[in-house]
C-alpha positions as CSV (number, residue, x, y, z in Angstrom):
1,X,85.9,143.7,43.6
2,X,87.6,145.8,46.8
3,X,86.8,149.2,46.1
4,X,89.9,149.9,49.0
5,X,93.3,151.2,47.3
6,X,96.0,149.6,48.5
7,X,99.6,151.6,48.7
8,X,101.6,152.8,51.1
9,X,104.2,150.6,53.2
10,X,102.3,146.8,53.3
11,X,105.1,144.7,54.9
12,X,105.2,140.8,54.5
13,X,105.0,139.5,58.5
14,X,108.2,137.1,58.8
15,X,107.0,133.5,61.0
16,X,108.6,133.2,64.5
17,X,108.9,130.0,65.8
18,X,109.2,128.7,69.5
19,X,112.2,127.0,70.7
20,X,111.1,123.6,69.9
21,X,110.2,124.8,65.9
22,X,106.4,125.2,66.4
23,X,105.0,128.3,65.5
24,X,105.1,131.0,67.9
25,X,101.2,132.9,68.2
26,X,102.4,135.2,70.2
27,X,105.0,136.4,68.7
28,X,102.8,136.5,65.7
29,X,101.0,139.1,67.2
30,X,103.2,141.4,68.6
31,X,104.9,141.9,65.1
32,X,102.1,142.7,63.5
33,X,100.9,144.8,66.6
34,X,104.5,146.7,65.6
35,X,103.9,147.2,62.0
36,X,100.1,148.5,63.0
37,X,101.6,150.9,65.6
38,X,104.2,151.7,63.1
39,X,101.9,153.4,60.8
40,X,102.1,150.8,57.7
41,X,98.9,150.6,55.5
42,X,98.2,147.2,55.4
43,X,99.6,143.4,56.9
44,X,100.6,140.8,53.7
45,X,101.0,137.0,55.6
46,X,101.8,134.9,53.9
47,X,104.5,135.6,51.8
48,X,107.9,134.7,50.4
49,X,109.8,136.4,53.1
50,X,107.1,134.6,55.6
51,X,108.7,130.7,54.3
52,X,105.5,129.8,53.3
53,X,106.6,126.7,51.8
54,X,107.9,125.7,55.3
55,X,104.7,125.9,56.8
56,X,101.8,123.4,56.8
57,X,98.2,124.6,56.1
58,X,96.6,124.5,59.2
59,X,99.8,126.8,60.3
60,X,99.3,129.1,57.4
61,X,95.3,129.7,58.6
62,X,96.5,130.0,62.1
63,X,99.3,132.5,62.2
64,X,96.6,134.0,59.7
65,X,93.5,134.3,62.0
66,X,96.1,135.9,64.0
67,X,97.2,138.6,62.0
68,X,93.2,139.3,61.0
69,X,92.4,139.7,64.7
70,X,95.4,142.2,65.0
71,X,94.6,143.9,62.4
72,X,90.7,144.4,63.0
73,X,90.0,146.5,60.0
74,X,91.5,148.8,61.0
75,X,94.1,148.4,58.0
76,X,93.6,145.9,55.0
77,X,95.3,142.5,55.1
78,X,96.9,141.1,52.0
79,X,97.2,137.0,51.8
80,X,99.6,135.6,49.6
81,X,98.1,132.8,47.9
82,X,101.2,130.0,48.4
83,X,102.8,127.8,46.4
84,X,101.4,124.5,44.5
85,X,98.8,123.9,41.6
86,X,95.9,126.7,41.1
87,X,93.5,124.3,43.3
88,X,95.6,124.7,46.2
89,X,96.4,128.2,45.9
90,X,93.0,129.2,45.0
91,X,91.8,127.6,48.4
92,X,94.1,129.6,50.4
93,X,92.8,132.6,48.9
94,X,89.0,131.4,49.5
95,X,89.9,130.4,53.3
96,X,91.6,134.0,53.8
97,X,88.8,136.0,52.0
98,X,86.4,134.5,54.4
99,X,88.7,136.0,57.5
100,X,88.3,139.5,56.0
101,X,91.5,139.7,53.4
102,X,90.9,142.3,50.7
103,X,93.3,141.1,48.0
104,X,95.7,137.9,47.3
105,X,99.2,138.1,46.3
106,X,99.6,135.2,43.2
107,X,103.2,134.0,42.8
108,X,104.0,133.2,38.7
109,X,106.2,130.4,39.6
110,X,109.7,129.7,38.1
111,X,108.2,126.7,36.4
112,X,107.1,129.7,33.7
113,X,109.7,131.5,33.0
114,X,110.1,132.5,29.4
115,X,106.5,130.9,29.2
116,X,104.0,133.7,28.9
117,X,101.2,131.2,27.5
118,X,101.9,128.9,30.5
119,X,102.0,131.7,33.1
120,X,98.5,133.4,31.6
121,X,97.1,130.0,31.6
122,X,97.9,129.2,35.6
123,X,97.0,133.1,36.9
124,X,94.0,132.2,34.8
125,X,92.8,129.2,36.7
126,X,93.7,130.8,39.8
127,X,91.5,133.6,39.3
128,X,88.5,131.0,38.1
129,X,88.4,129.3,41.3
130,X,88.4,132.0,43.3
131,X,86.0,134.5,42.7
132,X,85.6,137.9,43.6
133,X,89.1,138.8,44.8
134,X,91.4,141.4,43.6
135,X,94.4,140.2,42.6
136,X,98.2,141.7,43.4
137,X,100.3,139.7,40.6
138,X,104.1,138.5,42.0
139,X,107.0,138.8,39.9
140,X,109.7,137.5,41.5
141,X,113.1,136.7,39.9
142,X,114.4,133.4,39.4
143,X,114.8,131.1,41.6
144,X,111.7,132.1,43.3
145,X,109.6,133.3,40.6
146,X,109.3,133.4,36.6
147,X,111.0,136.8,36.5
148,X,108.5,137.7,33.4
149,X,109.9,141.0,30.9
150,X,107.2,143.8,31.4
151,X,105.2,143.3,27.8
152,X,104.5,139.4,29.1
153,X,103.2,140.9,31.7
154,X,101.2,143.8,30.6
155,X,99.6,140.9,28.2
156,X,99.1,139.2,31.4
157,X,97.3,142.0,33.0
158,X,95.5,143.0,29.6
159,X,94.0,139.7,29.9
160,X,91.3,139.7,33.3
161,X,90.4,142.8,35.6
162,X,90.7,140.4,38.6
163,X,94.4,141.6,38.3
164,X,94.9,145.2,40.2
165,X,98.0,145.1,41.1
166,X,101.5,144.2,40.0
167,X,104.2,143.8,42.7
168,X,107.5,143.7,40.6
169,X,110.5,142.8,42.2
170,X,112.6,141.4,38.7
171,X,115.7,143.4,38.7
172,X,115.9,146.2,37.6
173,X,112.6,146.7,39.2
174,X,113.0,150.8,38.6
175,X,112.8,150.6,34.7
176,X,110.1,147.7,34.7
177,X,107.7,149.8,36.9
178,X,108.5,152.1,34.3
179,X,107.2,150.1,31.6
180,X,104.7,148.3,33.0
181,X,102.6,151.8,34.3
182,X,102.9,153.2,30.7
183,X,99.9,152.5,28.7
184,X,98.4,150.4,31.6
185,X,95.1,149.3,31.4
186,X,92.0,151.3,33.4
187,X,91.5,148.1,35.8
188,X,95.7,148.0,36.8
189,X,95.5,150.9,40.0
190,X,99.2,150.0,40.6
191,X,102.5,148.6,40.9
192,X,103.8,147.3,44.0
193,X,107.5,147.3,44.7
194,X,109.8,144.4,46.5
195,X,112.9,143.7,46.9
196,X,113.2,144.2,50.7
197,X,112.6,148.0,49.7
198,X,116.4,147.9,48.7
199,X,115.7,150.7,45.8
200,X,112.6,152.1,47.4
201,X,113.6,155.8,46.0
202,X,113.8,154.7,42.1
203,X,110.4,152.9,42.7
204,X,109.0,155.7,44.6
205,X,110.0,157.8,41.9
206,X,108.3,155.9,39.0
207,X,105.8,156.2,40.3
208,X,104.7,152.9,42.1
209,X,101.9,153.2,44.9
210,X,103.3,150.9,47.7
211,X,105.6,148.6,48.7
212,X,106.0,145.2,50.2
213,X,109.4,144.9,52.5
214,X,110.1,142.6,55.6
215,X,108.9,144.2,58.6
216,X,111.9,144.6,60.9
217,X,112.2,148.0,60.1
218,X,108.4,149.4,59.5
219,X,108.8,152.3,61.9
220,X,111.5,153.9,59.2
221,X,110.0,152.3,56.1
222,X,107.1,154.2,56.9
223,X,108.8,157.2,58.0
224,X,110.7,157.3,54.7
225,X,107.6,156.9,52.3
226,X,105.5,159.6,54.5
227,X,108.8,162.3,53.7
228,X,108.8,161.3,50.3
229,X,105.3,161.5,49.7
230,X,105.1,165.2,51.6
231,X,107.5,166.5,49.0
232,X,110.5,165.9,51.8
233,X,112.7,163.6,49.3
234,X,116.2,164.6,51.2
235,X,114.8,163.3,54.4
236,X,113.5,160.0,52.8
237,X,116.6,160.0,51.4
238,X,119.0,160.2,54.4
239,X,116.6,157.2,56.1
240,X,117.4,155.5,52.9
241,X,120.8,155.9,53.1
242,X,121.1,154.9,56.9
243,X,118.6,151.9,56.6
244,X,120.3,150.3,53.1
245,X,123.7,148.0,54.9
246,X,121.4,146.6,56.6
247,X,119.3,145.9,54.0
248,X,121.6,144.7,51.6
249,X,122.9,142.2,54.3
250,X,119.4,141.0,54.4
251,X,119.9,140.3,50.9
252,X,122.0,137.5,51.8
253,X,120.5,135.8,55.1
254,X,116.7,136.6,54.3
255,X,114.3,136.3,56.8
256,X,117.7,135.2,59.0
257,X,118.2,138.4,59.7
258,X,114.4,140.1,59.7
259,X,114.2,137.9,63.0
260,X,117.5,138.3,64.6
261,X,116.6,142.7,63.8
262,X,113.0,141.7,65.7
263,X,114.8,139.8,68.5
264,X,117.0,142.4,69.2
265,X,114.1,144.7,69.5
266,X,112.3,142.8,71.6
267,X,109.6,141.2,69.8
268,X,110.9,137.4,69.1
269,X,112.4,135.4,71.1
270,X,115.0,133.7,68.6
271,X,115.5,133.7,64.8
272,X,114.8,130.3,63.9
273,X,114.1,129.7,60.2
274,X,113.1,126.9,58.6
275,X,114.3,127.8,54.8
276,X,117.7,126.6,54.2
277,X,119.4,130.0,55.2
278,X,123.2,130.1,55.7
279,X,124.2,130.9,59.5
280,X,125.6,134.1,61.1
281,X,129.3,133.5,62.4
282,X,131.0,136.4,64.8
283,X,131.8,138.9,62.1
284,X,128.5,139.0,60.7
285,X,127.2,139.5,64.5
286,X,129.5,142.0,65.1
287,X,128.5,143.9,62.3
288,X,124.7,143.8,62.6
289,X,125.3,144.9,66.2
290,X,127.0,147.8,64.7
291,X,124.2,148.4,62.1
292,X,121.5,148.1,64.7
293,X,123.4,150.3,66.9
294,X,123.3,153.1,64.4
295,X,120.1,152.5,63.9
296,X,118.4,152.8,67.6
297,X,118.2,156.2,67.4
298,X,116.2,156.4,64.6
299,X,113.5,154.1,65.7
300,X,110.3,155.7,67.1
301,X,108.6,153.0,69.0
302,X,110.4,153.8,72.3
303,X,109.3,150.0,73.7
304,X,111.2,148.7,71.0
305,X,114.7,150.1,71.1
306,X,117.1,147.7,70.5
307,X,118.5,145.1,73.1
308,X,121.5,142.7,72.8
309,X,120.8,139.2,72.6
């Protein structure tokens, strides 16, 4: 068990690609350089919002020995465990603990939702065949995830003290952080919120210890938790404010538009995507040039000010 506590901004690395659709190492690197320079607490890759079930394994372990060099304990990395049956998922996790990863991100899949028995039974396994690592429990709405209420999962977490962590991302997230901290069990140290840090300030407010967004904008996600945290809540919530349009157009095009926001500040080279994402047409260009424009003021990182593409 990882005696580290992990909270704080953790942001889930997106994957670049090259021009011809191969996976771009150094690309790899500079983003997470960014998000280490940026001040977040810890590196998650793979995730959701990094199309892991686009990517092949011997991708996966790559971009991942990439990340681990980067980050060279100098902050905690987080692995997400994948997708497939608990065999698969549990080797991901054993290949990433032996790189230096302190804790694995487990998806309940959609296959289990409204299937609490079904769910308990698969984390279970998980857990089982890979020993000794503590365990942030996913649950993501549907069509990605199960989308669990917060008593299954309490249960859930009642049930093995591999499980430390909850990242809850269900809608509303605010009210199940809520439930899920009250009357948690000594092992649980926290919840986790999601959601592209779209209602960071509710979750911030309940009380949960981290969060996991898409690391285009780490610089102000980090910048926003620090003010809240130091008591300044009307600063954190003006970067709210200013960061959320482009946030909630995120909501839409995915990790689409967390590479075109790293393109344009210089740290990929395209936004290729392999997940079936729908295209930007002129308006939606036009109005992410806007965004970013109000934006480049705000971002600290002077090497990264935003260029057009």
């Amino acid at each position: 068990m990882n005696l580290l506590k992990l909270q704080g901004i953790l942001p889930v690395l997106p994957t670049p690609f090259n021009d011809n659709g191969s996976i771009d190492t150094e690309a790899m690197g500079r983003v997470a350089q960014f998000c280490v320079d940026a001040g977040a607490s810890g590196l998650v890759f793979p995730g959701v919002a990094s199309e892991y079930d686009h990517l092949f394994t011997d991708e996966q372990s790559e971009l991942l020995d990439v990340v681990c060099r980067v980050a060279e304990n100098r902050i905690p990395v987080i692995c997400g465990g994948g997708k497939g049956e608990p065999e698969v998922i549990a080797e991901n996790i054993l290949f990433a603990k032996s790189k230096g990863v302190v804790a694995a991100m487990v998806l309940i899949p959609n296959r289990f939702a409204g299937d609490e028995a079904g769910a308990l039974s698969f984390i279970l396994s998980v857990i089982e065949k890979s020993p000794g690592m503590d365990i942030i429990l996913q649950n993501a709405p549907a069509p990605v995830g199960a989308g669990l209420d917060s008593d299954a999962l309490k249960r859930i977490v009642n049930a093995t003290t591999a499980i430390r962590y909850v990242k809850e991302e269900a809608l509303p997230s605010g009210p199940r952080i809520s439930a899920l901290l009250e009357g948690a069990p000594e092992h649980l140290i926290g919840v986790i919120g999601g959601g592209g840090a779209r209602y960071l300030i509710d979750e911030m407010n309940r009380g949960a210890i981290g969060a996991m967004p898409a690391a285009e904008i780490t610089d102000l996600h980090v910048r926003m938790w620090n003010a809240f945290q130091n008591g300044n809540v009307e600063q954190a919530r003006d970067l709210y404010m200013k960061t959320l349009p482009l946030l909630i157009i995120q909501l839409i095009y995915r990790m689409r538009l967390t590479k075109h926001v790293l393109t344009r500040r210089g740290l990929f080279t395209n936004s290729i995507v392999r997940a079936p994402l729908p295209d930007f047409d002129a308006y939606d260009e036009a109005e992410l040039n806007a965004q970013m424009d109000s934006l480049a003021g705000l971002f600290e990182i002077a090497s990264l000010k935003a260029v057009e593409v």
